[in-house]
N, CA, C and O atoms as a DFTB+ gen file, in Angstrom:
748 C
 N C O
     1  1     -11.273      52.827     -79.299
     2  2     -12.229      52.817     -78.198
     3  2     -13.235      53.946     -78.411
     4  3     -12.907      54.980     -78.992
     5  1     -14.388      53.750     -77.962
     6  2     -15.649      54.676     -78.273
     7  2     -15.702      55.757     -77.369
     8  3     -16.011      55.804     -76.178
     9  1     -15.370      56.544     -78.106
    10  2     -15.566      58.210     -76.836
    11  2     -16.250      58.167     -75.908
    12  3     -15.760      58.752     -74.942
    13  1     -17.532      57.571     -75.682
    14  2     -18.115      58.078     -74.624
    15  2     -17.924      56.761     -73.268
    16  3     -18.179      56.841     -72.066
    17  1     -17.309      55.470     -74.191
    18  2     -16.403      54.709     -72.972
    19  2     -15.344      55.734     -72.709
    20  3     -15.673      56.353     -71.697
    21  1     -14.126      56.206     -73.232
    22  2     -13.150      56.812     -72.572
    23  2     -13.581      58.286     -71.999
    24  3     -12.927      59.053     -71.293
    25  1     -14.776      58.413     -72.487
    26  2     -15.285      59.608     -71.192
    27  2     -15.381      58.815     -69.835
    28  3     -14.476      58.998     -69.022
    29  1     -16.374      57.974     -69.533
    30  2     -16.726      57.531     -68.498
    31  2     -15.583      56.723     -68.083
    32  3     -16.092      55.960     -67.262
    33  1     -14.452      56.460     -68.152
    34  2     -13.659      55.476     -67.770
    35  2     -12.678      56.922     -67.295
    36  3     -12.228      56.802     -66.155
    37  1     -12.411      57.848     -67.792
    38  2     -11.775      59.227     -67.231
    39  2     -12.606      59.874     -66.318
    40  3     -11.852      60.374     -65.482
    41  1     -13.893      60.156     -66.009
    42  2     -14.433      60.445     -65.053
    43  2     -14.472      59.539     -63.737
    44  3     -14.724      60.121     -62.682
    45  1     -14.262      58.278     -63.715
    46  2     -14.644      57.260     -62.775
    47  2     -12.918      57.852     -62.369
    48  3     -12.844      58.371     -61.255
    49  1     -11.638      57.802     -63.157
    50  2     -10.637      57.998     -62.399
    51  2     -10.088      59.317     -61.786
    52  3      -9.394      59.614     -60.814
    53  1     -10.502      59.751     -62.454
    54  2     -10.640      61.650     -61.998
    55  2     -11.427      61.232     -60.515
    56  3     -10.787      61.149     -59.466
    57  1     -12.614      61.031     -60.578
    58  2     -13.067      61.377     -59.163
    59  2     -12.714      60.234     -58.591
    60  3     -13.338      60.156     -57.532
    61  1     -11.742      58.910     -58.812
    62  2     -11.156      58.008     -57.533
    63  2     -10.290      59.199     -57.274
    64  3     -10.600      59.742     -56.214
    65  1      -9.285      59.789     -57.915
    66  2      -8.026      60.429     -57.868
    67  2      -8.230      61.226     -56.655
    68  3      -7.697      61.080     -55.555
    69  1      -9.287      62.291     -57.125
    70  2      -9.636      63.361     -56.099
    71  2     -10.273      62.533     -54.411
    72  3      -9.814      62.747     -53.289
    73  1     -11.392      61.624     -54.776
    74  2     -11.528      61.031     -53.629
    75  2      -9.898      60.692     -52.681
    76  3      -9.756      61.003     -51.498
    77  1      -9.112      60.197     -53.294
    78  2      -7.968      59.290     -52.758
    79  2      -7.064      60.947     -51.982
    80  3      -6.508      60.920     -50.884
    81  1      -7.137      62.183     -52.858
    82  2      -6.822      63.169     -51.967
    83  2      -7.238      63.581     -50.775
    84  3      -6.657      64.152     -49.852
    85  1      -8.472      63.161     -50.948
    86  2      -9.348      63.281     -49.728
    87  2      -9.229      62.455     -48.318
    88  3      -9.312      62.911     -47.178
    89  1      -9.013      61.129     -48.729
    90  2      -9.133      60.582     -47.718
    91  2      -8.515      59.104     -47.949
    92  3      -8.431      58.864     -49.153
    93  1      -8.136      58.226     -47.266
    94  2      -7.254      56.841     -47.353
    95  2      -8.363      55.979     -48.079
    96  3      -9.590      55.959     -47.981
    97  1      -7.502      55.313     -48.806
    98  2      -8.102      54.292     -50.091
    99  2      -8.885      53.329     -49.782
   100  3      -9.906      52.960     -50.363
   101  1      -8.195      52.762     -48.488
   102  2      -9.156      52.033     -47.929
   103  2     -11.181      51.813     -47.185
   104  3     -12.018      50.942     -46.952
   105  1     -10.946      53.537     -47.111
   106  2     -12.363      54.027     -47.190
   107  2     -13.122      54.512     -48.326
   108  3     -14.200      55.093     -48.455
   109  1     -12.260      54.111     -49.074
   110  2     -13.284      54.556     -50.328
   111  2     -13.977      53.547     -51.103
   112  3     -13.472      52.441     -51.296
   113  1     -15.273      53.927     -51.619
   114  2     -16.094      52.402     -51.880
   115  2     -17.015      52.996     -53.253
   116  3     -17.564      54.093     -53.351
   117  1     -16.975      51.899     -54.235
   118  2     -17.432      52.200     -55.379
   119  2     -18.755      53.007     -55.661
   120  3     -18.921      53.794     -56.594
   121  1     -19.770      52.631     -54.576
   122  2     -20.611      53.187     -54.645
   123  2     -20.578      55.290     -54.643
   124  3     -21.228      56.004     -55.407
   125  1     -19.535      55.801     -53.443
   126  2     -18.743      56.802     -53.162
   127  2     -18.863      57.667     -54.723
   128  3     -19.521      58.634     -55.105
   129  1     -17.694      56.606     -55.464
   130  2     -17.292      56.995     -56.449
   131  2     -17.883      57.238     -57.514
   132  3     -17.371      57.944     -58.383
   133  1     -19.591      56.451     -57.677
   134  2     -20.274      56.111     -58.655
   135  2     -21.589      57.424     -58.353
   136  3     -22.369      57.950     -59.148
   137  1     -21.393      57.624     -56.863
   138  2     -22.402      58.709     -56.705
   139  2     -21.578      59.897     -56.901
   140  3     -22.220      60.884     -57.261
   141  1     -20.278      60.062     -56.750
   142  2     -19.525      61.779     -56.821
   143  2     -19.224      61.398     -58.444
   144  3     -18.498      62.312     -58.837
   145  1     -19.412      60.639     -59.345
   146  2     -19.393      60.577     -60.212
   147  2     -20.148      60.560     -61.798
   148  3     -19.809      60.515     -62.980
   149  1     -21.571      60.636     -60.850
   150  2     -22.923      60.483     -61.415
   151  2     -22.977      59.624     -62.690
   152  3     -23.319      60.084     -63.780
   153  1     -22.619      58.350     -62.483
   154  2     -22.846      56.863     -62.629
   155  2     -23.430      56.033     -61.893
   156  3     -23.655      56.094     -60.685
   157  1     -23.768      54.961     -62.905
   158  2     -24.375      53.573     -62.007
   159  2     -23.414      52.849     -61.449
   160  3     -22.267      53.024     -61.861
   161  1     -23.613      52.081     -60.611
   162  2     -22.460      50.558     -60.151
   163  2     -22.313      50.092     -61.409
   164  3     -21.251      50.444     -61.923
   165  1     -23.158      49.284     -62.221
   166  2     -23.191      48.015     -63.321
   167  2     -22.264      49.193     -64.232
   168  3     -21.307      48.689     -64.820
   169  1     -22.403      50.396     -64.378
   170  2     -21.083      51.296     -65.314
   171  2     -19.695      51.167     -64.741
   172  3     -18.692      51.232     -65.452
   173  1     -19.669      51.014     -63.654
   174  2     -17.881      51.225     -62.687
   175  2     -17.939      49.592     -62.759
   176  3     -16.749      49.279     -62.786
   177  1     -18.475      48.761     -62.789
   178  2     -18.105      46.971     -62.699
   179  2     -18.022      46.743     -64.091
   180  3     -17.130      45.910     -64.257
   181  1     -18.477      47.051     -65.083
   182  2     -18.317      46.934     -66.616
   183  2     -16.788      46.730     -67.156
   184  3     -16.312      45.896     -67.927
   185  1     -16.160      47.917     -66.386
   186  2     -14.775      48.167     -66.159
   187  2     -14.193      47.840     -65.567
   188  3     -13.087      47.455     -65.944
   189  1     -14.611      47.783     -64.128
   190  2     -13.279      47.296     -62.955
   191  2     -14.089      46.375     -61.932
   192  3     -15.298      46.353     -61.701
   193  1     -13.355      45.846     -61.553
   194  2     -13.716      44.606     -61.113
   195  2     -13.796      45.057     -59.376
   196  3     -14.597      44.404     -58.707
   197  1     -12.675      46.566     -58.389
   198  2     -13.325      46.854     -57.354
   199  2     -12.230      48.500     -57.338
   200  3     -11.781      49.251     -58.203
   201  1     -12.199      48.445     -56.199
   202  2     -11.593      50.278     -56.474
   203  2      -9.994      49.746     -56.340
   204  3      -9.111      50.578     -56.547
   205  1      -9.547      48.082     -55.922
   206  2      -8.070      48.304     -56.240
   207  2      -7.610      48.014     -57.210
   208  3      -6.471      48.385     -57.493
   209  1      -8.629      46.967     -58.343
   210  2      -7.952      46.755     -59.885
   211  2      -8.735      48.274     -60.346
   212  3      -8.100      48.644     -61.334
   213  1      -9.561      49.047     -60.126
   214  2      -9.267      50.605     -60.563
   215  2      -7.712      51.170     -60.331
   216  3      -6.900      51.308     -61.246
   217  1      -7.566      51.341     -59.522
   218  2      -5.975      51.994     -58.852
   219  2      -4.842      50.876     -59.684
   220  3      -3.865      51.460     -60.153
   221  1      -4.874      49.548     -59.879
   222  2      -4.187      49.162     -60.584
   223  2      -3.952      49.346     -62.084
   224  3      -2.878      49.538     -62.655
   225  1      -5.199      49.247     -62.613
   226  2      -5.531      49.868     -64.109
   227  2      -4.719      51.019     -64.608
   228  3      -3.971      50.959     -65.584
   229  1      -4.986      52.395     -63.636
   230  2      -4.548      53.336     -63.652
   231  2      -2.788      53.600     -63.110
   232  3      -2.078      54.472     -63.612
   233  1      -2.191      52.373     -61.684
   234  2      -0.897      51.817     -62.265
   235  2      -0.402      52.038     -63.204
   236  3       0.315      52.963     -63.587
   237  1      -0.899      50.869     -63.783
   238  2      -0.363      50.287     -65.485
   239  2      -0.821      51.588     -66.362
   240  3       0.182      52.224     -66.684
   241  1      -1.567      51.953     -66.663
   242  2      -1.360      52.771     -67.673
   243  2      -0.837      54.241     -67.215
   244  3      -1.195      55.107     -68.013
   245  1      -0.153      54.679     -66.230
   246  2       0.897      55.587     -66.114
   247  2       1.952      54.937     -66.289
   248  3       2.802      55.488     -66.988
   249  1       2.209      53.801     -65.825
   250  2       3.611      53.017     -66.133
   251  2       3.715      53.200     -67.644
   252  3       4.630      53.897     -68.082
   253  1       2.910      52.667     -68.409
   254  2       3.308      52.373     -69.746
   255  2       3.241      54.030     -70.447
   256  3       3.924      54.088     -71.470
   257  1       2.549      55.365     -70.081
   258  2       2.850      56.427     -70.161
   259  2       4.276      56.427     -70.054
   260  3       5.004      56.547     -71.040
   261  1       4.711      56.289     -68.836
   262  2       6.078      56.317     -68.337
   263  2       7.267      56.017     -69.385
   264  3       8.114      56.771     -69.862
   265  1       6.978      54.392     -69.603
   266  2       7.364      53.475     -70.460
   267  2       7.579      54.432     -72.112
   268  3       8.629      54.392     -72.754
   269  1       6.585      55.074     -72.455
   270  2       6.838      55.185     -73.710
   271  2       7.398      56.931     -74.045
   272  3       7.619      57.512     -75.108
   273  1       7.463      57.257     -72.999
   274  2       7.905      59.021     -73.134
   275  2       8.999      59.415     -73.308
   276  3       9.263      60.617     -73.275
   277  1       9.979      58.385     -73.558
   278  2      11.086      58.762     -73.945
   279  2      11.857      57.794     -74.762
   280  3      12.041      56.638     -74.382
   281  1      12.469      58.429     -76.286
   282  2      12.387      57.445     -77.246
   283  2      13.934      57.675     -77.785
   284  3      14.059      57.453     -78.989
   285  1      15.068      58.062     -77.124
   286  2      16.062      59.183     -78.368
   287  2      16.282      58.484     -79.608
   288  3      16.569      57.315     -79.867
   289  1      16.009      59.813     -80.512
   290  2      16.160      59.288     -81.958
   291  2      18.133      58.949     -82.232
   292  3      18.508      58.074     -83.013
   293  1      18.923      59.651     -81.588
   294  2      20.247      59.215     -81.660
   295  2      20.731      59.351     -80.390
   296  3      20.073      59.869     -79.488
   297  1      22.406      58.700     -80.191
   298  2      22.990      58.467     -79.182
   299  2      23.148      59.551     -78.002
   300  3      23.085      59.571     -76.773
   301  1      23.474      60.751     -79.432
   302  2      24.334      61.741     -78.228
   303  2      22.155      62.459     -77.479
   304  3      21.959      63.295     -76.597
   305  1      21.598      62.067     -77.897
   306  2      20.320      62.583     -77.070
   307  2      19.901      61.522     -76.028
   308  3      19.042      61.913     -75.237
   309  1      20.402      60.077     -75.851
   310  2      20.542      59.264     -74.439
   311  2      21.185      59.514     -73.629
   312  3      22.164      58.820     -73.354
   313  1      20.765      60.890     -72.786
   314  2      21.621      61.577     -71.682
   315  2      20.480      61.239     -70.594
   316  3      19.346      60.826     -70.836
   317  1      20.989      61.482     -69.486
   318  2      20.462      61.092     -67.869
   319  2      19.388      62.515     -68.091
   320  3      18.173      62.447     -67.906
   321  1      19.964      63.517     -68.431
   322  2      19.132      64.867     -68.126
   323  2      17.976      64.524     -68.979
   324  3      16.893      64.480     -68.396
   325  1      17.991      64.262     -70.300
   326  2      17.116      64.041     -71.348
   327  2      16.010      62.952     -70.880
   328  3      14.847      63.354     -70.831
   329  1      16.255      61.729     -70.564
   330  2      15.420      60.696     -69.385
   331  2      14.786      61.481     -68.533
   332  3      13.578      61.689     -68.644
   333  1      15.400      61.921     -67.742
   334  2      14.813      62.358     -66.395
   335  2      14.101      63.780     -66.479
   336  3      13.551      64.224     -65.472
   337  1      14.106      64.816     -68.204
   338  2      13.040      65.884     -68.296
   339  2      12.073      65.270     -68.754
   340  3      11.095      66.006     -68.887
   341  1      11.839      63.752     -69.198
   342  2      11.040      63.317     -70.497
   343  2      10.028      62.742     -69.158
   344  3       8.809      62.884     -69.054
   345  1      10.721      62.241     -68.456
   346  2      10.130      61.420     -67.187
   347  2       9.832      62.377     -66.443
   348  3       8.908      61.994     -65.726
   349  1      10.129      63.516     -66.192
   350  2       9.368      64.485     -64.858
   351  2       8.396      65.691     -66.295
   352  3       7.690      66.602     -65.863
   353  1       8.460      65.593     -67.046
   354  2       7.391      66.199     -67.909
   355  2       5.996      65.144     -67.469
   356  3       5.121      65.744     -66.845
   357  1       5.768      63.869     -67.701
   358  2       4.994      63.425     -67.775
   359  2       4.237      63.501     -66.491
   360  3       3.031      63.724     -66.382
   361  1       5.313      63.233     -65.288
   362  2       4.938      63.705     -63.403
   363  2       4.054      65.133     -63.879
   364  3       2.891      65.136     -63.475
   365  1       4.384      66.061     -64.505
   366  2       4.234      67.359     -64.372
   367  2       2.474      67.268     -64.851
   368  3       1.533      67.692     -64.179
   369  1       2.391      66.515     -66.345
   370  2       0.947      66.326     -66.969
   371  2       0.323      65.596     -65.753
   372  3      -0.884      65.733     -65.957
   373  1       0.429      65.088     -64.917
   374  2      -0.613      64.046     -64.448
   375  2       0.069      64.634     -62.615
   376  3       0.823      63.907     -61.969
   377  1      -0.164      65.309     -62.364
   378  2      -0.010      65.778     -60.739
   379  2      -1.145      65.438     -59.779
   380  3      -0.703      65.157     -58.665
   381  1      -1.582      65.418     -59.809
   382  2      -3.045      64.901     -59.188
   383  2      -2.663      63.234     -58.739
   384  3      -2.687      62.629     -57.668
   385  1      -2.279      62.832     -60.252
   386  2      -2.202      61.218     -60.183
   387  2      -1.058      60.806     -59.476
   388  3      -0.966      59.846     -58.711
   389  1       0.074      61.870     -59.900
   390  2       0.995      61.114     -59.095
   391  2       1.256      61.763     -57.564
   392  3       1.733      60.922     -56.801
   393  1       1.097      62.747     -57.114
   394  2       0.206      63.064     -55.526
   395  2      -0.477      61.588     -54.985
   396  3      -0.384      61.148     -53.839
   397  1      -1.009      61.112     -55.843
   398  2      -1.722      60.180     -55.427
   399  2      -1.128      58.414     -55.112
   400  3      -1.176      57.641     -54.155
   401  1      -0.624      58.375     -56.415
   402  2       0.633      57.257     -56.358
   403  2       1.779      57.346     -55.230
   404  3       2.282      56.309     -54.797
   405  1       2.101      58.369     -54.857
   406  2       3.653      58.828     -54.134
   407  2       3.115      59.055     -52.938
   408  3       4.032      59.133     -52.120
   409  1       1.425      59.288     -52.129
   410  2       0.773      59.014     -51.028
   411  2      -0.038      58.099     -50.674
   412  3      -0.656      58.083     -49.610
   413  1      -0.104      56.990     -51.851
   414  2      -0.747      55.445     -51.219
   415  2       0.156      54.479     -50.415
   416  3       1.286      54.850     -50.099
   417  1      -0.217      53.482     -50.138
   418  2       0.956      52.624     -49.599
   419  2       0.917      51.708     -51.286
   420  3       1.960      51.550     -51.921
   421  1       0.002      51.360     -51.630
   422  2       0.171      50.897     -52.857
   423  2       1.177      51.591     -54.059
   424  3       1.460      51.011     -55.107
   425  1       1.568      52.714     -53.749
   426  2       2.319      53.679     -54.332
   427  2       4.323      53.201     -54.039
   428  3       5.258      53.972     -54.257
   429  1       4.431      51.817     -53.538
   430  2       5.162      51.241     -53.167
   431  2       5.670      50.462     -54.683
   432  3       6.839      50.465     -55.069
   433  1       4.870      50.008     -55.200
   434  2       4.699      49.158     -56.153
   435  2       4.657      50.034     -57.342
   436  3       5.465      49.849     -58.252
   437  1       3.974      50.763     -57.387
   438  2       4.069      52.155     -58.735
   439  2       5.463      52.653     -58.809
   440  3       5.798      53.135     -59.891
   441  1       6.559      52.614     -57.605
   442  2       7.773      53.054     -57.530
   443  2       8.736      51.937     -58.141
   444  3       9.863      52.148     -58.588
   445  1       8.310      51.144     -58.098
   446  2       8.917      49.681     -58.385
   447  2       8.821      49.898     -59.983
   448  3       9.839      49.987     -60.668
   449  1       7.910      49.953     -60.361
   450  2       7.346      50.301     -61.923
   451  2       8.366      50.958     -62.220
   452  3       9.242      50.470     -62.935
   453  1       8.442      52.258     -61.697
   454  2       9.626      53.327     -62.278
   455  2      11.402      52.958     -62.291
   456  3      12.261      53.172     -63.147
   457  1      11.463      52.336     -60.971
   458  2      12.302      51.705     -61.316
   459  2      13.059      50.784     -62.397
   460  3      14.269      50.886     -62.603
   461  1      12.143      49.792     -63.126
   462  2      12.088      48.788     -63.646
   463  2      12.351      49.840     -64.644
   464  3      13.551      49.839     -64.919
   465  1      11.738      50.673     -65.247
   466  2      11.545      51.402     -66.297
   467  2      13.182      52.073     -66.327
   468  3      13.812      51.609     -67.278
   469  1      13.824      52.863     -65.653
   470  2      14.775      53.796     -65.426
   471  2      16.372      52.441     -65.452
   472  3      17.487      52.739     -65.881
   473  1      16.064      51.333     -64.995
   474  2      16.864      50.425     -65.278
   475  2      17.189      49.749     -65.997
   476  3      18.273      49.166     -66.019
   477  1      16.289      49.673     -66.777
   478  2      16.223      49.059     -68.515
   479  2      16.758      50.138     -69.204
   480  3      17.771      49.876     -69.853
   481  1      16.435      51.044     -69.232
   482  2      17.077      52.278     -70.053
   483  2      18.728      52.252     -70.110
   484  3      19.495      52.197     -71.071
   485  1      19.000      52.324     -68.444
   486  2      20.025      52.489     -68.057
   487  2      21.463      51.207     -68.336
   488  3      22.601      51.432     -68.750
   489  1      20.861      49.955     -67.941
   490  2      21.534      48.793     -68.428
   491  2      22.083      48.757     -69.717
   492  3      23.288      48.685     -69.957
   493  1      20.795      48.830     -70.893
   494  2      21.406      49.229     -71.995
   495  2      22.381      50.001     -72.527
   496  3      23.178      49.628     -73.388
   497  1      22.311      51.455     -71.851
   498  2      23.390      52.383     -71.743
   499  2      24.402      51.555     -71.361
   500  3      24.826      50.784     -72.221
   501  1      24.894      51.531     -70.266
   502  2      25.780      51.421     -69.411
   503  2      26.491      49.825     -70.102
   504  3      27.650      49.495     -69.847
   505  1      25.447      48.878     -71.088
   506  2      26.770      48.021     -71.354
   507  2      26.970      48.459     -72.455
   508  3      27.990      47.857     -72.790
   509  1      26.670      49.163     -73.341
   510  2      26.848      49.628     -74.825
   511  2      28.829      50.856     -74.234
   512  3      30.030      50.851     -74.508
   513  1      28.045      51.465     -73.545
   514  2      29.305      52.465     -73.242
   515  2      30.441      51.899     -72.055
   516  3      31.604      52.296     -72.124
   517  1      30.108      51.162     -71.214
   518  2      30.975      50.051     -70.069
   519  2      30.956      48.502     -70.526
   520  3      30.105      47.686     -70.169
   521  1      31.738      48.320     -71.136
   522  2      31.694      46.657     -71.594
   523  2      31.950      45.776     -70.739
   524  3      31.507      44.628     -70.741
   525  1      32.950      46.438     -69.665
   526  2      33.592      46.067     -68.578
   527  2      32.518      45.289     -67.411
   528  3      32.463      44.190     -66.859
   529  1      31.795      46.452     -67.406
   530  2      31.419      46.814     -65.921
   531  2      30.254      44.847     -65.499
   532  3      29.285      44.257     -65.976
   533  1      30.848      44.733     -64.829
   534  2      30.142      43.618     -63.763
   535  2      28.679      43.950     -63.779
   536  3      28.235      45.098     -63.818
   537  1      27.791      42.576     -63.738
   538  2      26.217      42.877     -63.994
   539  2      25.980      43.403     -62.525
   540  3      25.244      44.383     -62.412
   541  1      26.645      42.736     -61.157
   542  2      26.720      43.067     -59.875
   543  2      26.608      44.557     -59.753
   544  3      25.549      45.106     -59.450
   545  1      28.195      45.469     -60.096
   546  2      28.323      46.972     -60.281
   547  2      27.207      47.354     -60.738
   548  3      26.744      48.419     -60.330
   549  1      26.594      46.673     -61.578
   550  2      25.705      48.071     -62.680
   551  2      24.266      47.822     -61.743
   552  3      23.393      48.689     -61.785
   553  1      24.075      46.554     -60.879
   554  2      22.687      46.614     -59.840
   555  2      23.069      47.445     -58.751
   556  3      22.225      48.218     -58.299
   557  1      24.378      47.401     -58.188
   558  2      24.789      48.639     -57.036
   559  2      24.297      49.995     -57.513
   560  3      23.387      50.726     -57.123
   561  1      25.256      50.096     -58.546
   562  2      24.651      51.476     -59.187
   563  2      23.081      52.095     -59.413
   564  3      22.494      53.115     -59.052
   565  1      22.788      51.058     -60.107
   566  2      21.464      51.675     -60.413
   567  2      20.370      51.453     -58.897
   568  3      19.513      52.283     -58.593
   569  1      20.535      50.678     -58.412
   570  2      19.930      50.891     -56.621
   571  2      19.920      51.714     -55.913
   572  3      18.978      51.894     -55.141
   573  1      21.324      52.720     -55.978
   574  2      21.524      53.629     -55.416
   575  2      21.350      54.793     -55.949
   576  3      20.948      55.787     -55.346
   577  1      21.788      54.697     -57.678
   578  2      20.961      56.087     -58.543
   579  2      19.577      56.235     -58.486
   580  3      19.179      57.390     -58.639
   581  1      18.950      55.587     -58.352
   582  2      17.564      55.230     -58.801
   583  2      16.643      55.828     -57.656
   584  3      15.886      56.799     -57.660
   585  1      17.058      54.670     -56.419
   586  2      16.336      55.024     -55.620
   587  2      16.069      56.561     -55.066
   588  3      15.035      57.209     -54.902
   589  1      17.574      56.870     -54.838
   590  2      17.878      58.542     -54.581
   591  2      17.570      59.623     -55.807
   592  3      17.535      60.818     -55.513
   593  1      17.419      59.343     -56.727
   594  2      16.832      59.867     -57.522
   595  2      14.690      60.063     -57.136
   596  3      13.968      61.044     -56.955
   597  1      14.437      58.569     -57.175
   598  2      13.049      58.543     -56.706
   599  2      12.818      59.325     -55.115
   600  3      11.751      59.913     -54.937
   601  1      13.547      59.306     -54.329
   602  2      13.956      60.733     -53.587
   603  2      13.594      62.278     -53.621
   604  3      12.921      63.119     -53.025
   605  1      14.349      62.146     -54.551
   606  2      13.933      63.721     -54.615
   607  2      13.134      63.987     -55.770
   608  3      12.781      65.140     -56.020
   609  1      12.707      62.673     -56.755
   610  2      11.026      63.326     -57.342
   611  2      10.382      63.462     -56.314
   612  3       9.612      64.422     -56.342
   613  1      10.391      62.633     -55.028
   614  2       9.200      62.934     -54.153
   615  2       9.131      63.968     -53.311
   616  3       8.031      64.410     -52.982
   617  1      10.140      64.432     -52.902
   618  2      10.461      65.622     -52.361
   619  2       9.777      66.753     -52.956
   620  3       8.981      67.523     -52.419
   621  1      10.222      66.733     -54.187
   622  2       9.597      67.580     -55.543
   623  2       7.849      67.711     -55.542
   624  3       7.245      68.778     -55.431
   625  1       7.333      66.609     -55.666
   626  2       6.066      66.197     -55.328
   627  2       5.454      66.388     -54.401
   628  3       4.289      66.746     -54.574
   629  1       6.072      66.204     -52.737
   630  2       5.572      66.655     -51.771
   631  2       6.052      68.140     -51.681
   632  3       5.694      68.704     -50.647
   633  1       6.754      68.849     -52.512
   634  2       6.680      70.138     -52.326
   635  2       5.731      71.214     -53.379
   636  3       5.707      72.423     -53.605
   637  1       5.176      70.297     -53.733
   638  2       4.131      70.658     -54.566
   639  2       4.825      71.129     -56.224
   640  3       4.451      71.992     -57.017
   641  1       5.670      70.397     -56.271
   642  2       6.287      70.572     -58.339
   643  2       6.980      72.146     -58.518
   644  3       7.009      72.799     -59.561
   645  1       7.688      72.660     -56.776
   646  2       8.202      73.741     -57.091
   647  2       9.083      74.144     -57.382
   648  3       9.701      75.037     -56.803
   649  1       9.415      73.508     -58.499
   650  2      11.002      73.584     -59.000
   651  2      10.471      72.994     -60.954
   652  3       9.589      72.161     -61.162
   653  1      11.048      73.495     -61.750
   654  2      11.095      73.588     -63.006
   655  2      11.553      71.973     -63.581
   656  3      12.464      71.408     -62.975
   657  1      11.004      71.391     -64.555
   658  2      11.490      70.464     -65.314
   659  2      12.843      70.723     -65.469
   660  3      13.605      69.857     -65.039
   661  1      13.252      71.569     -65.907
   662  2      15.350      71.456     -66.470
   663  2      15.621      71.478     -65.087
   664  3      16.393      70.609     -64.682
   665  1      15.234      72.146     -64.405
   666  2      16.148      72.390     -62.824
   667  2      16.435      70.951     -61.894
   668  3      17.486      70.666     -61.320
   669  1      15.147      70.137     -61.937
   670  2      15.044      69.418     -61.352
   671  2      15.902      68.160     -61.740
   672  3      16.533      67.456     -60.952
   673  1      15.792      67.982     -63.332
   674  2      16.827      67.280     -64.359
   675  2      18.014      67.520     -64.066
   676  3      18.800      66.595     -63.861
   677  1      18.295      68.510     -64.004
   678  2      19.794      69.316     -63.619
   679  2      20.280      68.461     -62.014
   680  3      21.377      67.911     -61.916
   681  1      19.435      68.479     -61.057
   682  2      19.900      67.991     -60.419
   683  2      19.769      66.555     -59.643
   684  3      20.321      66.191     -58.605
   685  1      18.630      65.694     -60.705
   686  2      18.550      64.809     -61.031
   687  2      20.175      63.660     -61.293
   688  3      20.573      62.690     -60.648
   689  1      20.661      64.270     -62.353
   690  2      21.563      64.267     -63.475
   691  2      22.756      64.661     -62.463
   692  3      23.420      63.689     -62.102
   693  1      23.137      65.874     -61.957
   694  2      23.984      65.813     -61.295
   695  2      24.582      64.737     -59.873
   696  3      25.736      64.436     -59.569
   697  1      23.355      64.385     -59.272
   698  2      23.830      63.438     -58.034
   699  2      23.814      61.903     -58.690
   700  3      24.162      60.927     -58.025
   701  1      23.443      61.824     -59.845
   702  2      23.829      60.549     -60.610
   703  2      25.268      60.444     -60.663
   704  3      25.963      59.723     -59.947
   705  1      25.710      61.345     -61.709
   706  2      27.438      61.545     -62.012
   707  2      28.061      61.705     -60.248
   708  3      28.684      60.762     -59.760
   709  1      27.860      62.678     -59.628
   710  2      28.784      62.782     -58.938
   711  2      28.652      63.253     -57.171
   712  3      29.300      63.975     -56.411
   713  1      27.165      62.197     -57.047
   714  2      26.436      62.559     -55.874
   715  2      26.507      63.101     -55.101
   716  3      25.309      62.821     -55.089
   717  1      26.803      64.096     -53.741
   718  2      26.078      64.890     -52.922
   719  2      27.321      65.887     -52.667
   720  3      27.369      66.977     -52.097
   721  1      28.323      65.094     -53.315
   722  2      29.559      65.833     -53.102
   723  2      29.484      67.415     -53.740
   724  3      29.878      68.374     -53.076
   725  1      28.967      67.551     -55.017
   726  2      29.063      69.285     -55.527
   727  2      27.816      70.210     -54.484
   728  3      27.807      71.429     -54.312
   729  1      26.764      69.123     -53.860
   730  2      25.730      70.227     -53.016
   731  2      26.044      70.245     -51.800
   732  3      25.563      71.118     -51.078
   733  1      26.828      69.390     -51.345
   734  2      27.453      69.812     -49.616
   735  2      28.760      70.239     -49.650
   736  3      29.355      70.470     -48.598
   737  1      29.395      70.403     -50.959
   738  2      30.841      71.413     -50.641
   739  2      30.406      72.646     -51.544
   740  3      31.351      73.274     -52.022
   741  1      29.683      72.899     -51.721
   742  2      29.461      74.227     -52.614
   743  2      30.462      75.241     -52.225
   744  3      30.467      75.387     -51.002
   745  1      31.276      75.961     -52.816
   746  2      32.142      76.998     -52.443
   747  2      31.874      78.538     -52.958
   748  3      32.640      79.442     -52.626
């Protein structure tokens, strides 16, 4: 792609991003974006078709960010902690964006994404090492890891990222294995 398209296609989302901090999505209108952006319309329609296949665009390509940030080259490095620093590193590069995802209502569907993503990982695991385990069990499980996990990234997020990549992994990773039980009996 030609640099000065992926300039202008990063400026048009930079200033939706910041607009969308500003104020609900629904008031925001291309023109908005094309003037805090110092572009034409026929430049922002070239590309996107209105400001929600923008916000979708930008969806999908954090998803597939998402999607590709974590690769382990061997077994013993497919750990929950290792997923979940590889996956809150990338939250960490793009804060703005995901502030933004985790305060839309469309940000409903971006969660869904992560999901999908964190369950594929996980399935694989879980029948390679549980041969046993019922396809039923392993959707309980991961419904309830997952979601509560997506929990407290947001927590994390709405507390403005104040807590460290390992820390957050750490306890990511911990209420997976052995949920709430080691942080409400602490001794």
């Amino acid at each position: 792609m030609d640099r000065r398209i992926k300039y202008t296609k990063k400026i048009i989302k930079d200033t939706f991003i910041e607009l969308v901090s500003e104020k609900d999505i629904k008031k925001i209108t291309v023109s908005e974006i094309c003037s805090k952006a110092d572009i034409n319309r026929a430049t922002f329609y070239r590309y996107y078709l209105d400001v929600y296949d923008l916000l979708d665009t930008i969806k999908k390509e954090f998803t597939t960010e998402l999607k590709n940030a974590y690769t382990p080259t061997n077994e013993k490095e497919n750990t929950v902690i290792n997923f979940a620093k590889a996956m809150l590193e990338v939250f960490l590069e793009n804060k703005e964006l995901v502030k933004m995802l985790f305060n839309t209502n469309n940000g409903l569907y971006f969660l869904n994404d992560i999901l999908e993503i964190a369950y594929a990982r996980c399935k694989e695991k879980w029948e390679k090492d549980l041969p046993n385990i019922s396809q039923e069990d392993m959707e309980y499980a991961s419904v309830f890891i997952f979601n509560g996990a997506l929990g407290v990234i947001n927590f994390w997020v709405q507390n403005n990222f104040d807590k460290d990549i390992n820390e957050m992994a750490e306890i990511i990773e911990t209420l997976s294995y052995f949920g709430t039980r080691r942080y409400i009996y602490k001794k």
